[in-house]
PDB file with one MODEL, atoms N, CA, C and O in Angstrom:
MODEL        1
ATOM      1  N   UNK A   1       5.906 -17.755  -7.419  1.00  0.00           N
ATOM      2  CA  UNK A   1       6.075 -16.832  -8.501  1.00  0.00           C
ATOM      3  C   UNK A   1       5.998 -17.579  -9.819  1.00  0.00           C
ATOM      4  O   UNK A   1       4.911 -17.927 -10.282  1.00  0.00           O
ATOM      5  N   UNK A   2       7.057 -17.803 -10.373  1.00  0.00           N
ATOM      6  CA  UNK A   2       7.066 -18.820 -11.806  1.00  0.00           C
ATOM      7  C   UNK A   2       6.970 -19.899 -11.577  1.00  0.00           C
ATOM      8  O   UNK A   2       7.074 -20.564 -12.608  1.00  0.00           O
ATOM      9  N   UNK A   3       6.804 -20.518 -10.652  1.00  0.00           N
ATOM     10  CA  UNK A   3       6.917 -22.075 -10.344  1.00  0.00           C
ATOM     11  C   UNK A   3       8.128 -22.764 -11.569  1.00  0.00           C
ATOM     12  O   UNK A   3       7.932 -23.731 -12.304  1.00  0.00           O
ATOM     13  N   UNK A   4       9.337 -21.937 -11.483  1.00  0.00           N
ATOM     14  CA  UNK A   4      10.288 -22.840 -12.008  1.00  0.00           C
ATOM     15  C   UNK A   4      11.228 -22.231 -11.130  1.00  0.00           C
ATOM     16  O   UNK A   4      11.429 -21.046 -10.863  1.00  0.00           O
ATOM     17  N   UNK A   5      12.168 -24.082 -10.435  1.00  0.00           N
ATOM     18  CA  UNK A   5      13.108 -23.698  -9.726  1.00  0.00           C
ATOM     19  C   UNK A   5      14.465 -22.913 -10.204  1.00  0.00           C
ATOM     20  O   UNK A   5      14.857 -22.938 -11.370  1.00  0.00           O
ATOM     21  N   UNK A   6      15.239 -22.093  -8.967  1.00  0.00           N
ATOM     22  CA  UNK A   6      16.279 -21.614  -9.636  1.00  0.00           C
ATOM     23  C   UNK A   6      16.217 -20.655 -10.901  1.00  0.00           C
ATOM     24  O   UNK A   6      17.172 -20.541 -11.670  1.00  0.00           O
ATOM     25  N   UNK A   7      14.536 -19.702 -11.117  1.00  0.00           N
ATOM     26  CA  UNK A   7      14.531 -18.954 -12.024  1.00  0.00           C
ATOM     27  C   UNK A   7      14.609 -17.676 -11.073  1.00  0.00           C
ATOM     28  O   UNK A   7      14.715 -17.612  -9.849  1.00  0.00           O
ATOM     29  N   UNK A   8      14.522 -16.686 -12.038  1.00  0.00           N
ATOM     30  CA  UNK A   8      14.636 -15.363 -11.091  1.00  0.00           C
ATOM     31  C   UNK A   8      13.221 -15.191  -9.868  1.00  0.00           C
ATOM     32  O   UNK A   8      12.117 -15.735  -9.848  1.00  0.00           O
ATOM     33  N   UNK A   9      13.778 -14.330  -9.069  1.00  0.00           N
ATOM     34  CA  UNK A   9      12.720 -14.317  -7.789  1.00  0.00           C
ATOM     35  C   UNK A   9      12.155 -13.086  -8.301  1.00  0.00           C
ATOM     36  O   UNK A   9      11.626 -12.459  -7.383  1.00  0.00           O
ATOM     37  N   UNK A  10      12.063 -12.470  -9.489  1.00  0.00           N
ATOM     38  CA  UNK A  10      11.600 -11.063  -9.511  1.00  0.00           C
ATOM     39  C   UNK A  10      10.239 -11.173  -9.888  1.00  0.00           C
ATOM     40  O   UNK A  10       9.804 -11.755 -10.881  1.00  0.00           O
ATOM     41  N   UNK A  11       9.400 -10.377  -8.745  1.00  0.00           N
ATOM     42  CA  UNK A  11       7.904 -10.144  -9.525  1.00  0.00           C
ATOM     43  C   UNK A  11       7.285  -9.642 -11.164  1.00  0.00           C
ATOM     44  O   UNK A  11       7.460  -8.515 -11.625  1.00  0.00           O
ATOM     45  N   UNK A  12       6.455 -10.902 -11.955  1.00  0.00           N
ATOM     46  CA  UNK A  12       6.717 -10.189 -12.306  1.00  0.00           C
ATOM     47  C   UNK A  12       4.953  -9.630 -12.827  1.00  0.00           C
ATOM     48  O   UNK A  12       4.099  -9.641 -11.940  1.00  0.00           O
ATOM     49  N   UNK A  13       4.576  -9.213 -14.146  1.00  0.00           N
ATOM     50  CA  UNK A  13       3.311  -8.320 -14.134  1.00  0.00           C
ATOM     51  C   UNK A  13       2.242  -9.656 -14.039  1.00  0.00           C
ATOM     52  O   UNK A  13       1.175  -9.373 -13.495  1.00  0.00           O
ATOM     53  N   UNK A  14       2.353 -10.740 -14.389  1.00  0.00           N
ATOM     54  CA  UNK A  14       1.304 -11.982 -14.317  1.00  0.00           C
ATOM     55  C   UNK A  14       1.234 -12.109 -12.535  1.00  0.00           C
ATOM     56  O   UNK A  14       0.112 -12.241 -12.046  1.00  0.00           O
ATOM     57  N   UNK A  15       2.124 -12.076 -11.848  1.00  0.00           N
ATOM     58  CA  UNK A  15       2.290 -12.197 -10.491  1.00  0.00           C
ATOM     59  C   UNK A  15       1.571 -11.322  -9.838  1.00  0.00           C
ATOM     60  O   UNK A  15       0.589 -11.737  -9.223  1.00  0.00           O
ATOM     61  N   UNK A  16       1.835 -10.172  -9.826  1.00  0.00           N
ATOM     62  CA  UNK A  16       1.376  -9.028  -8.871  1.00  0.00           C
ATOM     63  C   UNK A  16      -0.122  -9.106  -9.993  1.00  0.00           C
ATOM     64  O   UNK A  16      -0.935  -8.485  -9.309  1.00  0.00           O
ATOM     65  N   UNK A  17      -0.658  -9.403 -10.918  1.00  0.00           N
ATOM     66  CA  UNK A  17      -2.414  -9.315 -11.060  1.00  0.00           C
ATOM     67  C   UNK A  17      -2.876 -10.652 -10.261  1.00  0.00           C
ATOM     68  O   UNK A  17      -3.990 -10.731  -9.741  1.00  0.00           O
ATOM     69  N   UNK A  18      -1.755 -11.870 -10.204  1.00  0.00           N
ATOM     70  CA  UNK A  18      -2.808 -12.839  -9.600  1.00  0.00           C
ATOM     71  C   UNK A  18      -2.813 -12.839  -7.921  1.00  0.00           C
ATOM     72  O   UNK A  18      -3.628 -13.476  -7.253  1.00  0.00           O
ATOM     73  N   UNK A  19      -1.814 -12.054  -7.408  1.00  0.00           N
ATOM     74  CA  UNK A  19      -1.887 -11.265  -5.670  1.00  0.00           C
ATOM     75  C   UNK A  19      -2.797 -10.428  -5.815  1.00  0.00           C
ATOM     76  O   UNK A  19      -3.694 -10.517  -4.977  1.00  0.00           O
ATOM     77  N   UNK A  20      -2.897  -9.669  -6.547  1.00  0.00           N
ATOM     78  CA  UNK A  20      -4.370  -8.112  -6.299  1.00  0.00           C
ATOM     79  C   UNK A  20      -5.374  -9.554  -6.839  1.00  0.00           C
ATOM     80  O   UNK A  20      -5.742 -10.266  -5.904  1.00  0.00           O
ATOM     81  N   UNK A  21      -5.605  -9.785  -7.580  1.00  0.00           N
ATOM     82  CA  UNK A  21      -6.612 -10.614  -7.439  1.00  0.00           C
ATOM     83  C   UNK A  21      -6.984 -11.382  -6.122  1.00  0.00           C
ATOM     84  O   UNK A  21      -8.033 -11.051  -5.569  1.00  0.00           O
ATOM     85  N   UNK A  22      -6.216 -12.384  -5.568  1.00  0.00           N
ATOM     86  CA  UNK A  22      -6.452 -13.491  -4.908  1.00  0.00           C
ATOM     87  C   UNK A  22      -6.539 -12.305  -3.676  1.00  0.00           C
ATOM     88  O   UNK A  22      -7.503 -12.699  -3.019  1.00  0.00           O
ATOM     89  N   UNK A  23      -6.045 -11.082  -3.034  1.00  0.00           N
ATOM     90  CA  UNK A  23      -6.269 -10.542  -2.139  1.00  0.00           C
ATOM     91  C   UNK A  23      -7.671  -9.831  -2.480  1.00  0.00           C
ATOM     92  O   UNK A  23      -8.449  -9.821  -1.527  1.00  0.00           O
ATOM     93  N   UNK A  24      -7.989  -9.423  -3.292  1.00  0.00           N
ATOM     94  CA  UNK A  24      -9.491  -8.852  -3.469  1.00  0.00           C
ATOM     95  C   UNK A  24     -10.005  -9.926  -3.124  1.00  0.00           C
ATOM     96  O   UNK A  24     -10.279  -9.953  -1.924  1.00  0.00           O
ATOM     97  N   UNK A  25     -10.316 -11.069  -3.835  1.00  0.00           N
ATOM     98  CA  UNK A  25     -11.152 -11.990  -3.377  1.00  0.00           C
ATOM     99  C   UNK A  25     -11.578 -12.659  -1.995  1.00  0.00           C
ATOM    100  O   UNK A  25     -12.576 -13.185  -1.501  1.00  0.00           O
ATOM    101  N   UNK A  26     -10.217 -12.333  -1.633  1.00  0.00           N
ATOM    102  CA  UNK A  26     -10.326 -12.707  -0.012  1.00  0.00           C
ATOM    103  C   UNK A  26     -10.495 -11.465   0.953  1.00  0.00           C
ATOM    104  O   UNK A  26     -10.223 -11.556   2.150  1.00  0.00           O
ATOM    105  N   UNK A  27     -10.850 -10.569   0.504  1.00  0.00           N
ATOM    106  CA  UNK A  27     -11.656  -9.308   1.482  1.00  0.00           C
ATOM    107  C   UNK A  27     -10.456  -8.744   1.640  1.00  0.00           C
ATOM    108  O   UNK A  27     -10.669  -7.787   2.384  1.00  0.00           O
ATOM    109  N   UNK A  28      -9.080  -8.781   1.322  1.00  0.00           N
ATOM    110  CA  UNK A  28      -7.885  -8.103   1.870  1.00  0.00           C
ATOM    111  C   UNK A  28      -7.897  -6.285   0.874  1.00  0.00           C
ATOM    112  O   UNK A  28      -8.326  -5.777  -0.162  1.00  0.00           O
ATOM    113  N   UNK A  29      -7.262  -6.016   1.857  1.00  0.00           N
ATOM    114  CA  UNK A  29      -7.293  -4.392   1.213  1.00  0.00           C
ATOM    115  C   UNK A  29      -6.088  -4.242  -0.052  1.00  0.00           C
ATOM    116  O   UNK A  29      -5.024  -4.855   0.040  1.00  0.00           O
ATOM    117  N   UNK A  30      -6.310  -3.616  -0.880  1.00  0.00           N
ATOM    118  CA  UNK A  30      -5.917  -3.611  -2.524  1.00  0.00           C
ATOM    119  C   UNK A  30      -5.712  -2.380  -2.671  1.00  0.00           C
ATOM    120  O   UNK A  30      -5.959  -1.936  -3.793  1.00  0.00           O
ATOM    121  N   UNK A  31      -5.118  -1.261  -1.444  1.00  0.00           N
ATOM    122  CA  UNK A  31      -5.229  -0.015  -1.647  1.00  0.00           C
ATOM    123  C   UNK A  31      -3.290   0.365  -1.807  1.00  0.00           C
ATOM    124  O   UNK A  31      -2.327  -0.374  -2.012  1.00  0.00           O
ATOM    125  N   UNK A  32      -3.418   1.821  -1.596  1.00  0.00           N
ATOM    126  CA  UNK A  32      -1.953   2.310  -2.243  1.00  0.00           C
ATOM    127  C   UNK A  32      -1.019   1.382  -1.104  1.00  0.00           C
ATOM    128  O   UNK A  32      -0.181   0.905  -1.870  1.00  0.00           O
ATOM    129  N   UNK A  33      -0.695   0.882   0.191  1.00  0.00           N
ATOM    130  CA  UNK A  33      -0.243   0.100   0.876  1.00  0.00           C
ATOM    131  C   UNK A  33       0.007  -0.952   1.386  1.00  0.00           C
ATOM    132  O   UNK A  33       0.822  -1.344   2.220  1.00  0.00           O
ATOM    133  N   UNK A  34      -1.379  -1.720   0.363  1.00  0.00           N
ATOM    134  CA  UNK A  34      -1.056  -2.795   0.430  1.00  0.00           C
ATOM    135  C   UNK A  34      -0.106  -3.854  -0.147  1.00  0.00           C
ATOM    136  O   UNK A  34       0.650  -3.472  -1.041  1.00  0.00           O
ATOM    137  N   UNK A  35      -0.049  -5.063   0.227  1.00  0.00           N
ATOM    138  CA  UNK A  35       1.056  -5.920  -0.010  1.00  0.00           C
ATOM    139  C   UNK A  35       0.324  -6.037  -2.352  1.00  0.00           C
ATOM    140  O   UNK A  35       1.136  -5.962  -3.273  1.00  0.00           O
ATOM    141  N   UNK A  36      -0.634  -6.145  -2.491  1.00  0.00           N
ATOM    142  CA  UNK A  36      -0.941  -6.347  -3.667  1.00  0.00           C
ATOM    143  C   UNK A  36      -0.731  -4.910  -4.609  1.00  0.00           C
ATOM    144  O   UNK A  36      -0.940  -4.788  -5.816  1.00  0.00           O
ATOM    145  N   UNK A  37      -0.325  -4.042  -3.793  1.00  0.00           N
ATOM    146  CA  UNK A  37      -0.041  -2.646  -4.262  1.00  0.00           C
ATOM    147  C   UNK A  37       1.548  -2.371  -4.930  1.00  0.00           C
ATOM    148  O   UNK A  37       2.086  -1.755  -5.851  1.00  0.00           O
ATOM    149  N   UNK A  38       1.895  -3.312  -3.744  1.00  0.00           N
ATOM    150  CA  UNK A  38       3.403  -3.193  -3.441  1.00  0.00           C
ATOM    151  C   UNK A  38       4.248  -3.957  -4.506  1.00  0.00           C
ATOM    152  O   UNK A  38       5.310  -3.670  -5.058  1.00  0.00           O
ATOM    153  N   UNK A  39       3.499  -4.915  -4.596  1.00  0.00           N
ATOM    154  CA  UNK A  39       3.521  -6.349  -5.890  1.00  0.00           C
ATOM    155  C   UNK A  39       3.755  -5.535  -6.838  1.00  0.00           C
ATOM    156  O   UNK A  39       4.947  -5.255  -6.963  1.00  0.00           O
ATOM    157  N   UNK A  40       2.965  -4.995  -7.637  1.00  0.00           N
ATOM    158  CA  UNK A  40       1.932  -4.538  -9.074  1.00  0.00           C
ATOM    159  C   UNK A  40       3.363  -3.301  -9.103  1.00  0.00           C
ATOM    160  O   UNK A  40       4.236  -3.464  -9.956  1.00  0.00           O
ATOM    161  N   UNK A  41       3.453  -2.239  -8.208  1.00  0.00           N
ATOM    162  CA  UNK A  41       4.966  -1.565  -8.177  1.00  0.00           C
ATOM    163  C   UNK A  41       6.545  -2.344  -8.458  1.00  0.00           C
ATOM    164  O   UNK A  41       7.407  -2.094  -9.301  1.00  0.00           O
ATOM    165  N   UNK A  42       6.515  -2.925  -7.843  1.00  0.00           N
ATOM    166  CA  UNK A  42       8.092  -3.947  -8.278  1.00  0.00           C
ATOM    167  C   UNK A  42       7.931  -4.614  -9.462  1.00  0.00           C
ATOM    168  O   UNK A  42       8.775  -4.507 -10.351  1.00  0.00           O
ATOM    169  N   UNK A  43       6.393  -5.674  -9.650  1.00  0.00           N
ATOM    170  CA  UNK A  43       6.095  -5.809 -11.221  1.00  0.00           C
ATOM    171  C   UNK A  43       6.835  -4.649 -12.263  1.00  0.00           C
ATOM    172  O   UNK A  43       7.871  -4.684 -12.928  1.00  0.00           O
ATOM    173  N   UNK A  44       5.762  -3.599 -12.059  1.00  0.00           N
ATOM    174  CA  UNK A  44       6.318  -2.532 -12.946  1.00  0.00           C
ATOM    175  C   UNK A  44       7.783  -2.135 -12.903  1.00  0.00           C
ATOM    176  O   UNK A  44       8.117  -1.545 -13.930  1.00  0.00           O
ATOM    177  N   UNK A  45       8.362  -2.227 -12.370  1.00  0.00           N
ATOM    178  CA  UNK A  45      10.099  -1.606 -11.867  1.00  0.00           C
ATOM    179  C   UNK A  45      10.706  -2.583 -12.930  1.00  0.00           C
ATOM    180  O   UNK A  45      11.184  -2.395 -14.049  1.00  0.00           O
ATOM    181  N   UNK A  46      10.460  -3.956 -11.980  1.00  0.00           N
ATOM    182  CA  UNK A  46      10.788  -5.180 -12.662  1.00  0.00           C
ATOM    183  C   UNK A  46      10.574  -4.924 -14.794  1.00  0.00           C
ATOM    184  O   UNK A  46      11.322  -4.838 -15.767  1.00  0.00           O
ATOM    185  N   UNK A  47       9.606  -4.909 -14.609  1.00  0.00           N
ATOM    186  CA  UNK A  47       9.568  -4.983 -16.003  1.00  0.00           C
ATOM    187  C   UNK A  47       9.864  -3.563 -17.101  1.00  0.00           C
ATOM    188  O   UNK A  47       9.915  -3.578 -18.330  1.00  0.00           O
ATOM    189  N   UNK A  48      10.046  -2.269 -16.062  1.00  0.00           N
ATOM    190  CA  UNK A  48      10.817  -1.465 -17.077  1.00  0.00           C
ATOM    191  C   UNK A  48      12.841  -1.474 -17.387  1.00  0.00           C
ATOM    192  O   UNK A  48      13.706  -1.196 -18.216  1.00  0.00           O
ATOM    193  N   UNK A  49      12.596  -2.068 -15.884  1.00  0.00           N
ATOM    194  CA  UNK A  49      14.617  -2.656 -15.846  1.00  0.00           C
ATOM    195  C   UNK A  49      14.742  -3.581 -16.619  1.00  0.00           C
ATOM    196  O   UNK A  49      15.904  -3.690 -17.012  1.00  0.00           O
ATOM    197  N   UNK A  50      13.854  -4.522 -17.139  1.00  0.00           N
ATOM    198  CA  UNK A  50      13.949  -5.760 -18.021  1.00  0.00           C
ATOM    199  C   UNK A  50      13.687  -4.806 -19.381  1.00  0.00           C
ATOM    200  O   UNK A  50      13.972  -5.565 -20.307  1.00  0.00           O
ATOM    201  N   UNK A  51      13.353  -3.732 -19.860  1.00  0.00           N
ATOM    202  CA  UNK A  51      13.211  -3.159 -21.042  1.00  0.00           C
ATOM    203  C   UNK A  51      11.614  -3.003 -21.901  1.00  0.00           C
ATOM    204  O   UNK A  51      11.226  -2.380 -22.890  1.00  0.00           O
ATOM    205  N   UNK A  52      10.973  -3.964 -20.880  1.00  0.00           N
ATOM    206  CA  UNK A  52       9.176  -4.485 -21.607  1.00  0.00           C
ATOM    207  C   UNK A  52       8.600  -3.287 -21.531  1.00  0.00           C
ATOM    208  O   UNK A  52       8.684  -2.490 -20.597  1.00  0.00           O
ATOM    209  N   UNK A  53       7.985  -3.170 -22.579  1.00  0.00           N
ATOM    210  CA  UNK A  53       7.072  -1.781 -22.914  1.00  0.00           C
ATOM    211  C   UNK A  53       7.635  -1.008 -23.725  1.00  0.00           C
ATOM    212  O   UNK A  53       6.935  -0.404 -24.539  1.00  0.00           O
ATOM    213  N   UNK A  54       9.282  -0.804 -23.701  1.00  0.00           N
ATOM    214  CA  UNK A  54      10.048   0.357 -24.442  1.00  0.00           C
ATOM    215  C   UNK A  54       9.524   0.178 -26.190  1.00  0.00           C
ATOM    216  O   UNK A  54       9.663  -0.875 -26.813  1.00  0.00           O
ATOM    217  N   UNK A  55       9.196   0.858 -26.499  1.00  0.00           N
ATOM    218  CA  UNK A  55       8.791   1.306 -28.080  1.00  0.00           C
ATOM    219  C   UNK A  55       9.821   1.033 -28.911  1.00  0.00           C
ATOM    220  O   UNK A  55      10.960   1.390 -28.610  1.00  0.00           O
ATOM    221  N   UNK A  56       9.586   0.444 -29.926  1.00  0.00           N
ATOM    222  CA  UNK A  56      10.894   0.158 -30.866  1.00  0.00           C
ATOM    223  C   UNK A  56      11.491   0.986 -31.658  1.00  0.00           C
ATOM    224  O   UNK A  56      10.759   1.705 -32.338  1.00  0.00           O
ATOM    225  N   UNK A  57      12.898   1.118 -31.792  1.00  0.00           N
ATOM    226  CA  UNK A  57      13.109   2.408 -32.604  1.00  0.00           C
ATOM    227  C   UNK A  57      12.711   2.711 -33.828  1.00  0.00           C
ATOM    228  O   UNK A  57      12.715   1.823 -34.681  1.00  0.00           O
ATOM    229  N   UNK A  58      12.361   3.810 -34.094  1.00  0.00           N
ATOM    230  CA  UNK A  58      11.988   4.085 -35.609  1.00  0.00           C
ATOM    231  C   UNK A  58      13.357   3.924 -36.630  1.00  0.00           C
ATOM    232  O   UNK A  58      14.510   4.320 -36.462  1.00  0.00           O
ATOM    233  N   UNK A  59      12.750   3.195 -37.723  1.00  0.00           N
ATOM    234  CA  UNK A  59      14.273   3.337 -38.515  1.00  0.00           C
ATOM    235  C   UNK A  59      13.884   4.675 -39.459  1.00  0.00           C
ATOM    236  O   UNK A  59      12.832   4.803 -40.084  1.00  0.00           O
ATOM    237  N   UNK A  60      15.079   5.715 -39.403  1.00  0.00           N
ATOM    238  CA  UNK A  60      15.571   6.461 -40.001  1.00  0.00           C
ATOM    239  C   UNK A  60      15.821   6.386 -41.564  1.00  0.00           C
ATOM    240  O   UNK A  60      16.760   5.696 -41.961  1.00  0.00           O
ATOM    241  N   UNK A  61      15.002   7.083 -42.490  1.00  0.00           N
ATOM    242  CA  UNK A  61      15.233   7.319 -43.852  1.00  0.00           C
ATOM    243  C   UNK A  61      16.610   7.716 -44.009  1.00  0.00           C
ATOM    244  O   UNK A  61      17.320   8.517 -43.400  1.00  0.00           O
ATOM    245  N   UNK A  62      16.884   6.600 -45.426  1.00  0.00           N
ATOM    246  CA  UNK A  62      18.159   6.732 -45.870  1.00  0.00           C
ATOM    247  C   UNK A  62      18.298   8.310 -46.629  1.00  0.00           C
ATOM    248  O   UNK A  62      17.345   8.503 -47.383  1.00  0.00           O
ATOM    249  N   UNK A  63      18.872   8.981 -46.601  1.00  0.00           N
ATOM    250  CA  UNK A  63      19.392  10.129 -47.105  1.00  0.00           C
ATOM    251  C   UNK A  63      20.467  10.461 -47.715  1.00  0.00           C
ATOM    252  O   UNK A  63      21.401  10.970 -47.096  1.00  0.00           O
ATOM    253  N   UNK A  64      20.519  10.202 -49.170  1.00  0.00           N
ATOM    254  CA  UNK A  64      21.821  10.546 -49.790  1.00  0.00           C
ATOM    255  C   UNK A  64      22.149  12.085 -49.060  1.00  0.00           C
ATOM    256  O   UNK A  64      21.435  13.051 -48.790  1.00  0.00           O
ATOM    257  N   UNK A  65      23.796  11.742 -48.872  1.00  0.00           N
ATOM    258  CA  UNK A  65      24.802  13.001 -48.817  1.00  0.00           C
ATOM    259  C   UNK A  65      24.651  13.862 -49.787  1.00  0.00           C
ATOM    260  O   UNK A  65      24.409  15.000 -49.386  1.00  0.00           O
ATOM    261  N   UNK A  66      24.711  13.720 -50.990  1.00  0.00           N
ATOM    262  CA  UNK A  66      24.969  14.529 -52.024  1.00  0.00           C
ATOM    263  C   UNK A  66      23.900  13.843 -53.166  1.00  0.00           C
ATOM    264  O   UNK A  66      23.794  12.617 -53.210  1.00  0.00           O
ATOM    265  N   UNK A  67      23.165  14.661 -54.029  1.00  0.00           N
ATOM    266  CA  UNK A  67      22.122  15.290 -54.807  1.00  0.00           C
ATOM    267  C   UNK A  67      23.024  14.171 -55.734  1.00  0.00           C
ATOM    268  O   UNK A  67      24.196  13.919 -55.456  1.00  0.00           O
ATOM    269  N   UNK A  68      22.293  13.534 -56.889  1.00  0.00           N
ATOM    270  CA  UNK A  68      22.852  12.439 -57.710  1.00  0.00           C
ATOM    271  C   UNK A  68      23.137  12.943 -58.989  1.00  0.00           C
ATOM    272  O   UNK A  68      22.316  13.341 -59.815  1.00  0.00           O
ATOM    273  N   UNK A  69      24.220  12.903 -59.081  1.00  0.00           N
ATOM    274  CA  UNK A  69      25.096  13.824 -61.251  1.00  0.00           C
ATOM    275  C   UNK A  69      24.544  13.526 -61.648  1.00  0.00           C
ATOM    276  O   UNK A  69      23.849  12.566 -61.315  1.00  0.00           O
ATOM    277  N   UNK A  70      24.471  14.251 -62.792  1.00  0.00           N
ATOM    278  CA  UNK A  70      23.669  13.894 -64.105  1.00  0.00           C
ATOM    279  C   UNK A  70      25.045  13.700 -65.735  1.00  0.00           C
ATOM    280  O   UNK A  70      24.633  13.422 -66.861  1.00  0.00           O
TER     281      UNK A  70
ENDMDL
END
């Protein structure tokens, strides 16, 4: 996976493209059941539980309470 020891074991989206890759290349099936299918799914899981992709919040216009005296 990361080739660093003692890091997390979680797939993650660089991982599951270089399994669908290296299984295409080697004639292996890349369909909804396969193991490179299965990857590219936990990738994704993985990386919406980690927060990646979420859109950043919009910041909100300041709005005076009350209209300014004259």
């Amino acid at each position: 996976m990361s080739g660093k020891r003692g890091a997390s074991n979680k797939t993650s989206q660089a991982d599951a493209s270089r399994i669908q890759s290296t299984q295409a290349k080697g004639g292996q099936g890349t369909g909804k059941a396969s193991f490179a299918a299965r990857s590219q799914g936990a990738a994704a899981k993985n990386a919406n539980a980690a927060g990646a992709g979420k859109p950043a919040a919009k910041a909100t216009p300041a709005v005076p309470s009350s209209p300014p005296k004259k």
